[in-house]
C-alpha positions in Angstrom: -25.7 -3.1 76.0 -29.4 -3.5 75.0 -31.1 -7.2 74.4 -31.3 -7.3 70.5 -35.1 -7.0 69.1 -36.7 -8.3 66.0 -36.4 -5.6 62.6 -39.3 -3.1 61.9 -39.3 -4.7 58.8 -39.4 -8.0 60.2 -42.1 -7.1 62.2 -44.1 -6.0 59.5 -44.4 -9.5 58.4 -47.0 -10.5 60.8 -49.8 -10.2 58.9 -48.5 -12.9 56.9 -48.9 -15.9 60.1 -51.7 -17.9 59.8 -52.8 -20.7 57.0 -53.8 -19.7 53.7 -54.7 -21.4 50.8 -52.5 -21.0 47.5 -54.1 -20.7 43.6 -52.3 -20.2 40.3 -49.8 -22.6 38.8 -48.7 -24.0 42.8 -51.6 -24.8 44.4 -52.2 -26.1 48.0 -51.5 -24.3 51.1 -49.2 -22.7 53.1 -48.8 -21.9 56.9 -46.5 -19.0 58.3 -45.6 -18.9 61.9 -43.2 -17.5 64.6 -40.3 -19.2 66.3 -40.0 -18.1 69.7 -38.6 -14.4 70.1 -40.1 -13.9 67.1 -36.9 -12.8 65.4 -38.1 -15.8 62.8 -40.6 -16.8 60.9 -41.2 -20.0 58.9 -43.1 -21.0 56.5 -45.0 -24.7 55.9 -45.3 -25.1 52.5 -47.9 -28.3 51.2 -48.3 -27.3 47.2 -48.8 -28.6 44.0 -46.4 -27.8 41.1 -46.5 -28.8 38.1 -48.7 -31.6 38.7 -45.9 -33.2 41.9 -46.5 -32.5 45.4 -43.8 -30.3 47.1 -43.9 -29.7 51.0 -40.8 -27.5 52.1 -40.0 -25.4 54.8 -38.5 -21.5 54.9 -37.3 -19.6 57.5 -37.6 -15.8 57.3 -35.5 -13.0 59.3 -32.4 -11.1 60.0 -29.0 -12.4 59.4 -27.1 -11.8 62.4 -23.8 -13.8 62.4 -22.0 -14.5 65.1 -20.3 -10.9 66.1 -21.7 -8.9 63.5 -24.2 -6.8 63.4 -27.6 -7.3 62.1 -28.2 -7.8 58.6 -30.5 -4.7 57.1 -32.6 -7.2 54.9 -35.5 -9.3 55.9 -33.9 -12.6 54.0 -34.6 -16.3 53.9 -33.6 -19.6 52.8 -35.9 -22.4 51.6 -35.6 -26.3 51.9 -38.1 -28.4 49.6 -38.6 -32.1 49.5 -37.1 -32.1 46.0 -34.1 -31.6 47.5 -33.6 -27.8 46.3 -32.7 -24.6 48.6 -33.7 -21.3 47.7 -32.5 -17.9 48.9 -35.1 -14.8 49.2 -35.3 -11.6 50.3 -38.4 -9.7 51.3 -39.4 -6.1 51.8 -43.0 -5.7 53.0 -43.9 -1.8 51.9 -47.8 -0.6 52.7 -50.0 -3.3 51.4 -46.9 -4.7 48.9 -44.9 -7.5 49.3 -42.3 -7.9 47.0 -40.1 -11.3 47.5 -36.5 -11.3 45.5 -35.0 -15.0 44.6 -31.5 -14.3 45.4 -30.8 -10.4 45.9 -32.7 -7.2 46.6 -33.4 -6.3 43.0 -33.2 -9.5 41.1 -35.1 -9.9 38.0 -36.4 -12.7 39.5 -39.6 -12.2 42.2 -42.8 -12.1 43.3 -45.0 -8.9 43.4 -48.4 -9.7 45.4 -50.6 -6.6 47.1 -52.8 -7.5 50.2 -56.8 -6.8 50.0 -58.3 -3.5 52.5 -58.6 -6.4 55.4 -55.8 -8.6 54.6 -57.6 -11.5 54.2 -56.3 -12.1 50.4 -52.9 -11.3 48.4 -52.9 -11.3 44.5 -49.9 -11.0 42.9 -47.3 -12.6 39.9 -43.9 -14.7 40.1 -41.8 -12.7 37.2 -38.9 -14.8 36.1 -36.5 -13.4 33.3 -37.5 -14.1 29.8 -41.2 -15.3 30.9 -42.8 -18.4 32.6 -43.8 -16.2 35.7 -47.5 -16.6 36.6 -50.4 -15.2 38.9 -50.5 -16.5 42.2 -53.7 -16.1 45.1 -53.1 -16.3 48.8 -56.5 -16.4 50.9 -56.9 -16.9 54.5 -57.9 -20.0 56.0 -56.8 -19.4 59.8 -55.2 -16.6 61.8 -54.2 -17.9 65.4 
């Protein structure tokens, strides 16, 4: 029986780890980095919303419950210092990222596109019936 390895798709998230600076209606910054055996990667987040500070943490990979095999989807579940836990799931395609709250295919998401060098990621939070909004990720720091 073979060691288990970290997901393509997981994988593909690498080019997400460093510190980047966030603009749009949450601003502040956010850090992404691997726990050891890289079959996880969290997230630091230090924002601005809605003019109150929100710091939170998210861990990104995998499911793999005891026994089973490994989930297909690349999910994760956020902790905030509001008190408030959020589910995602991401899918990394090309120069897309597209990050579902809840399930794969919510109406609910973010839709951001990386620049040629990956250095900046535009995008939009859509939320059903309105109130998404544009959203910047630049590149402070890669390690």
């Amino acid at each position: 029986m073979s060691e288990p390895q970290p997901s393509a798709e997981l994988k593909a998230l690498d080019r997400l780890v460093g510190t980047w600076t966030v603009t749009g209606r949450a601003e502040g910054t956010v850090r992404y980095e691997w726990m050891p055996g890289r079959f996880f990667l969290s997230q630091h987040v230090e924002l601005t919303q809605f003019g109150k500070p929100v710091t939170g943490l998210e861990v990104i990979g995998n499911l793999r419950p005891f026994g089973e095999p490994t989930g297909a989807d690349v999910v994760s579940r956020y902790y905030d210092s509001m008190g408030n836990t959020f589910d995602y799931v991401y899918e990394l395609t090309g120069d897309k990222l597209t990050i579902w709250a809840g399930a794969k295919g919510s109406p609910a998401y973010f839709e951001g596109t990386f620049n040629a060098d990956g250095t900046t990621m535009t995008g939009d939070w859509v939320y059903p019936g309105g109130g998404g909004y544009a959203s910047t990720m630049t590149l402070q720091h890669r390690p």
